[in-house]
N, C-alpha and C positions, 0 to 999 in steps of 0.2 A: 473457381479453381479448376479448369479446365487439364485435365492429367490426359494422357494418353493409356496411362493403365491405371489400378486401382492400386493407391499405396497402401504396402504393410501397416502393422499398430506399430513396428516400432520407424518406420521412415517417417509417418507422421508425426508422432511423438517426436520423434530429432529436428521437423520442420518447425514445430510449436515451440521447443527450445528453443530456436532462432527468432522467430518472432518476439518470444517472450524477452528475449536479450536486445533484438532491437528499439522494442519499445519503452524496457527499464531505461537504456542509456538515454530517452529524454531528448535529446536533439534531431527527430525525426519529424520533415515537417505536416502537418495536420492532413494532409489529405491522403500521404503515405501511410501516416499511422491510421487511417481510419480505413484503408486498403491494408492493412499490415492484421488491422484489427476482423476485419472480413471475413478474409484467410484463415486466421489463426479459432475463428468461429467454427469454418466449417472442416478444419480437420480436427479440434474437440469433439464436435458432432460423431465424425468418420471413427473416430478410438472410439467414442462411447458405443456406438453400437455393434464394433466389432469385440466391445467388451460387456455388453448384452449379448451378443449371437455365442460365445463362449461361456459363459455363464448357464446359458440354454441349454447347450452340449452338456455340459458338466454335471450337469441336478438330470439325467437320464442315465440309467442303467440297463444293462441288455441281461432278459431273464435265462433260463436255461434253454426256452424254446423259442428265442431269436427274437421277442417282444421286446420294445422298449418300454419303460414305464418311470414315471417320474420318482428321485430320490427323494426320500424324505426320513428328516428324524424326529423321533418323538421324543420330544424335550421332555422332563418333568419337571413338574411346577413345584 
């Protein structure tokens, strides 16, 4: 998937609906879909980890004196 820039989560995500629609309708032939299927591999990939790397961000808090430290809750059992 050679891009000239890096897509957003959600252009990838709109590319993968496409994918996903052209492979449901079934009449794509096998080397298409196995190029369709490729593709649609490695922008899953591209969202997961751009939904890893936000995840990351999100479980870190800034203390009062500009530290970051990791968010956690203490459940009780």
């Amino acid at each position: 998937m050679p891009e000239e820039k890096e897509l957003t989560f959600e252009e990838a995500m709109e590319k993968l609906e496409v994918i996903v629609e052209k492979l449901e309708e079934g009449d794509v032939p096998l080397e298409e879909a196995i190029s369709f299927y490729k593709e649609g591999m490695e922008l899953s990939k591209l969202c997961h980890n751009k939904l890893k790397h936000v995840e990351g961000q999100l479980t870190k808090i800034l203390t009062d004196d500009g530290q970051t430290v990791d968010f956690v809750i203490n459940e009780e059992e």
